[in-house]
C-alpha positions in Angstrom: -3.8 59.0 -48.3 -3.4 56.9 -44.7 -0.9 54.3 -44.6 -1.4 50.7 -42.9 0.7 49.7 -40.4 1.0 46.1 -39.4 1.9 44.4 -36.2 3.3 41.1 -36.1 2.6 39.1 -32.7 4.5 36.5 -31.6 2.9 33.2 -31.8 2.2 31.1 -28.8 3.7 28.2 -30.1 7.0 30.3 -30.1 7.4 31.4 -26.7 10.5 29.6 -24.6 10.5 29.2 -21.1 13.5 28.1 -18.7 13.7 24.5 -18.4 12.4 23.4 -15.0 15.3 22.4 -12.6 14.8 18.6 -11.8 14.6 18.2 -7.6 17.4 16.2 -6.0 14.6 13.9 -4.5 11.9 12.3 -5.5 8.5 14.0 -5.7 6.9 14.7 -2.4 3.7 13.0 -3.3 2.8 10.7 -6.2 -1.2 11.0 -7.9 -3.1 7.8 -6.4 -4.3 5.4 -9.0 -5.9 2.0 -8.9 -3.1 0.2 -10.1 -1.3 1.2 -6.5 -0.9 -1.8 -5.2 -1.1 -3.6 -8.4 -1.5 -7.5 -7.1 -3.1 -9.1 -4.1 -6.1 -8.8 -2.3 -6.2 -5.5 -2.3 -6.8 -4.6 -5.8 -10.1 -6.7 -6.0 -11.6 -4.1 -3.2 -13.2 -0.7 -3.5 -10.9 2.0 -4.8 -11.9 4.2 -1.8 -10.8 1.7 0.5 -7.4 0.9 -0.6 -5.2 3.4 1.1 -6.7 2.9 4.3 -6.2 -0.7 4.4 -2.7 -0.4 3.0 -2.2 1.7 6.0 -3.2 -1.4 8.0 -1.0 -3.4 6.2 -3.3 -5.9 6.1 -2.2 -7.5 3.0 1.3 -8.2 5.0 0.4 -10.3 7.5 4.0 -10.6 9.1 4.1 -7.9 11.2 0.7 -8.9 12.6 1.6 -12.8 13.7 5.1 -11.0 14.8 3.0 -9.5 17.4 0.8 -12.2 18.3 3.6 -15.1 18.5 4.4 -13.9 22.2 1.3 -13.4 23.8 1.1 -17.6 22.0 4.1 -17.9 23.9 3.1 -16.4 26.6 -0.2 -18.2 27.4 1.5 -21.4 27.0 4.2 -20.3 29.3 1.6 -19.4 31.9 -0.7 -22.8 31.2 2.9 -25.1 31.8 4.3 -23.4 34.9 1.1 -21.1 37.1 -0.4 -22.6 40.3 -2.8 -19.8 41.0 -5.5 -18.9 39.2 -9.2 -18.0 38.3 -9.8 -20.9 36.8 -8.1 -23.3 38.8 -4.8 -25.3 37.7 -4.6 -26.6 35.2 -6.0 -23.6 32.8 -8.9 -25.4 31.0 -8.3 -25.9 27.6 -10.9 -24.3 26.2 -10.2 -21.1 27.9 -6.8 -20.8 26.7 -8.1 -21.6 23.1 -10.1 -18.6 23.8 -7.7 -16.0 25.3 -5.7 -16.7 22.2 -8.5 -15.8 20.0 -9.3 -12.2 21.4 -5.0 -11.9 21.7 -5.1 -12.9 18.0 -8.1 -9.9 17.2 -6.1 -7.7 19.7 -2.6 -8.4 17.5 -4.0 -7.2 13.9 -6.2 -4.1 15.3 -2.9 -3.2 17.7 -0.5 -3.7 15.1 -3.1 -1.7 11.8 -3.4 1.4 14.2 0.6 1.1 15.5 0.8 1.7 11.3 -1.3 4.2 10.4 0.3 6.2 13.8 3.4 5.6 12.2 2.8 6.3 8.7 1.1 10.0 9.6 4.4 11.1 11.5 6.9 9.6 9.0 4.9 10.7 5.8 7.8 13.8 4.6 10.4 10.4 5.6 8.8 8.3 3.8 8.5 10.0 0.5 12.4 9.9 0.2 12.9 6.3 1.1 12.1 4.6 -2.2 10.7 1.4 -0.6 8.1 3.8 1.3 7.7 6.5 -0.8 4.4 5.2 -2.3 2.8 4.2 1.1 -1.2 6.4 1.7 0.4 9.1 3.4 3.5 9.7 1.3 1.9 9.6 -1.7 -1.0 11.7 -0.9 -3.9 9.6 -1.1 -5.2 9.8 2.5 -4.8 13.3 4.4 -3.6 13.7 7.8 -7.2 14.6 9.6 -8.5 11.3 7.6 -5.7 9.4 8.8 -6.1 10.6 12.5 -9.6 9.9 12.4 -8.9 6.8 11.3 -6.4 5.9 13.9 -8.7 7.0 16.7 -11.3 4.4 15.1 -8.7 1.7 15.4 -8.1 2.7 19.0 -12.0 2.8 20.2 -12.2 -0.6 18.8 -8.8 -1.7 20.6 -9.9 -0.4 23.9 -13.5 -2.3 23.7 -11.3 -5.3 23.1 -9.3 -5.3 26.3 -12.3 -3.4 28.3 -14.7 -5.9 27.4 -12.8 -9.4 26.2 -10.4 -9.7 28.2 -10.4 -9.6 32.4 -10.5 -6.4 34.3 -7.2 -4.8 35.0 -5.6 -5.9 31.6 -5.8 -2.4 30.8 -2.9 -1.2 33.3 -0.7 -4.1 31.5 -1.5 -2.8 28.2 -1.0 0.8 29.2 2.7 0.9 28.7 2.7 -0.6 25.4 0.8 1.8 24.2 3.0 4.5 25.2 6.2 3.0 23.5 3.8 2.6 20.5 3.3 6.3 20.4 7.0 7.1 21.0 8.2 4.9 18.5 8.3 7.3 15.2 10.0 9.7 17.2 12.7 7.8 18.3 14.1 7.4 14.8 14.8 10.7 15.0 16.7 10.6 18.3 18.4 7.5 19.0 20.3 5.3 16.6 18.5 1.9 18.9 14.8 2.9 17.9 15.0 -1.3 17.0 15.1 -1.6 20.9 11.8 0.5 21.5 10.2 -1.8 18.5 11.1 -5.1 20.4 9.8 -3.6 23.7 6.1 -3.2 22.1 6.3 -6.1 19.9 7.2 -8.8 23.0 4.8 -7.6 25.7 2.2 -9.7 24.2 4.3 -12.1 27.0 3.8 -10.0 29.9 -0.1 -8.9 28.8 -0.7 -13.5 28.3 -0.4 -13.7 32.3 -3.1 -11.2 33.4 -5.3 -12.3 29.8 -5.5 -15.3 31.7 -7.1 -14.0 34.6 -3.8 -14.9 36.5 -2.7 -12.8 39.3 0.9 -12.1 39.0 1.6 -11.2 42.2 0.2 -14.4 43.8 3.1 -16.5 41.7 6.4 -18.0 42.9 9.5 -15.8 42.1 10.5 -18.4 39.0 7.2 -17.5 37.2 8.1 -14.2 37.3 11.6 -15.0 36.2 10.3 -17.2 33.5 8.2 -14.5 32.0 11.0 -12.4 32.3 13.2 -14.6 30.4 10.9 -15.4 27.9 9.8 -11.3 27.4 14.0 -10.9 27.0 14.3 -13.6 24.8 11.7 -12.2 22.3 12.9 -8.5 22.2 16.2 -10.2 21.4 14.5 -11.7 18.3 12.8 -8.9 17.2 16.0 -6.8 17.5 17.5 -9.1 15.5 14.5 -9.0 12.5 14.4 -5.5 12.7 17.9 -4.4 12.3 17.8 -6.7 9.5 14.7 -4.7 8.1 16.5 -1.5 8.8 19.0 -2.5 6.6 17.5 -2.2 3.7 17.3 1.2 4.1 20.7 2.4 5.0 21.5 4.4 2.0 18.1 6.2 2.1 18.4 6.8 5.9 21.5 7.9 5.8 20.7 10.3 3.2 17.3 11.7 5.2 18.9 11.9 8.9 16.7 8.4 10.0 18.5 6.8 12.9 18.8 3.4 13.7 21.3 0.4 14.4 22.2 -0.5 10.9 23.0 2.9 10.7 25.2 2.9 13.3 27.1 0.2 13.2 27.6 -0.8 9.6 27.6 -4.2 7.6 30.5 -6.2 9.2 29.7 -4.8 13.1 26.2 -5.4 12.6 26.8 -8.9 11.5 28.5 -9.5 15.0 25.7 -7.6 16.8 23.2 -10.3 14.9 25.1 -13.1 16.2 25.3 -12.0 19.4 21.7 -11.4 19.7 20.9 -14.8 18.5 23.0 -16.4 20.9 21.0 -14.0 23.7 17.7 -15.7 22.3 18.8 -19.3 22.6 20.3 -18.5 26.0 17.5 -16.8 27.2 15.3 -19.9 25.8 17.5 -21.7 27.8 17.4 -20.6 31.1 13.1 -20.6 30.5 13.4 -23.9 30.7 15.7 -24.6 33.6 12.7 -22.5 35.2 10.2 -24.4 33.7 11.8 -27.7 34.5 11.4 -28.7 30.8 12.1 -32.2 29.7 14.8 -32.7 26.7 12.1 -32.4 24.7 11.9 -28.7 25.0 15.1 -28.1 24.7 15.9 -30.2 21.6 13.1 -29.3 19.8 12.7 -25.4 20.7 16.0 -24.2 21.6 17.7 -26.6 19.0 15.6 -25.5 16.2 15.8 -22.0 17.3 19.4 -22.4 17.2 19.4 -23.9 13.8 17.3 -21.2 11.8 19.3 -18.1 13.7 22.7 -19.9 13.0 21.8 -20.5 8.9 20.6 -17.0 8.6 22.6 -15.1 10.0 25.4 -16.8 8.6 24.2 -16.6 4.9 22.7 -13.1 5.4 24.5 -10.6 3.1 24.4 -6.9 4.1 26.1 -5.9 1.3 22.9 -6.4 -0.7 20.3 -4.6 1.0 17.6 -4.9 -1.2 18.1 -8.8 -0.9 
């Protein structure tokens, strides 16, 4: 007679397995979905588009007119106080409309591929800052080769715009731009003023209005050269000042990650002071513009008053205690 033996296997729905350890940080990359962004412009456009226009940041047009404002102050800088150029004194109106026009195109394309640049070397940053952490790159939804090749896109049609818009030799004034552009990303990394690299790019729309104008520096009196100086220092000054406020919103995440920068540094109560004191830079700066310019009160009232008035009331009611304010 055979006996029966029985084995009992455990069943699946009894197994145990260690409970996963929850990282420190949030997740390196979040799944993309429609709903990212989930309002605006964006969200009425093709789902394969989205990421690569949110690395334009073309829904935030700041940063864009940011860029464009001084190469606006510059031309009108240029049009008040030039004697010599190529299309004689005064600069016709029309021409001036239209310089501004292709420095306006130049501004967004400049400022999209500045973005994307960024975004590809700061993706592993960005996916520990919470207020960048779902941005295309950090998130996963566009990969680096894409990203590159999307950048170099952005460039082609940035070099037809100076090669072919704008007069011949723009490209040597646009050169060094360019190279603080590329620099940028890195210099969180190394220097705890990476706000002062920023302001360098973002201002020399001043600088490029002169030679967009078909004007020949070199052939101006020594106060158009310091005007354009004054007015280039004056609007790094400002940008400084924006930025550092920017940064600020970041200073617990930044400080967690390693990211340098002047908030940073300096702290709430310093970098208060260091606000002021660039504001007071700015009006000064304005100032001394129009001594150059031989501005009437007009000027002076109504530009370096108002400027005046706006730093003044935010700086004073700015609080850095609340950084996501």
């Amino acid at each position: 007679m055979s006996s029966t033996t029985t084995i009992t296997l455990p069943s699946p729905t009894t197994r145990s397995f260690p409970p996963k350890q929850q990282s420190p940080h949030p997740r390196p990359s979040q799944p993309y979905s429609p709903e990212s962004p989930k309002s605006g412009l964006l969200t009425h456009l093709p789902r394969s588009w989205i990421p690569y226009l949110e690395l334009t940041r073309i829904d935030k047009p700041a940063g864009a007119l940011f860029l464009y404002f001084p190469s606006l102050f510059g031309t009108l800088l240029a049009a008040c106080i030039t004697t010599n150029n190529s299309y004689g004194s005064p600069i016709p109106q029309h021409h001036l409309i239209r310089t501004n026009m292709v420095l306006f195109f130049w501004s967004i394309i400049y400022r999209s591929a500045g973005c994307t640049w960024n975004d590809i070397l700061d993706r592993r940053i960005d996916r520990l800052v919470s207020r960048t952490r779902n941005r295309p790159m950090a998130r996963g939804a566009v990969s680096v080769p894409h990203a590159l090749l999307f950048t170099f896109a952005q460039m082609i049609i940035f070099t037809a715009i100076v090669a072919f818009w704008m007069p011949q030799g723009c490209g040597a004034w646009v050169l060094p731009s360019v190279v603080l552009t590329a620099l940028y990303p890195y210099c969180k990394r190394v220097t705890n003023y990476p706000q002062v690299v920023l302001s360098l790019v973002f201002a020399w729309g001043v600088i490029l209005a002169f030679p967009a104008l078909g004007i020949q520096v070199r052939e101006q009196p020594s106060r158009v050269w310091w005007a354009a100086g004054g007015l280039y220092a004056a609007n790094v000054a400002l940008t400084v000042l924006y930025d550092v406020v920017y940064a600020c919103q970041d200073v617990v995440d930044d400080k967690k990650v390693g990211v340098k920068s002047m908030a940073v540094k300096h702290g709430g109560r310093q970098t208060k002071k260091i606000l002021a004191g660039l504001a007071v830079v700015k009006v000064g700066l304005l100032v001394a513009v129009g001594v150059l310019m031989e501005a009437s009160m007009v000027y002076y009232v109504g530009t370096c008053g108002s400027v005046m008035m706006v730093l003044a009331t935010m700086v004073a009611r700015l609080d850095l205690g609340k950084p996501g304010d």
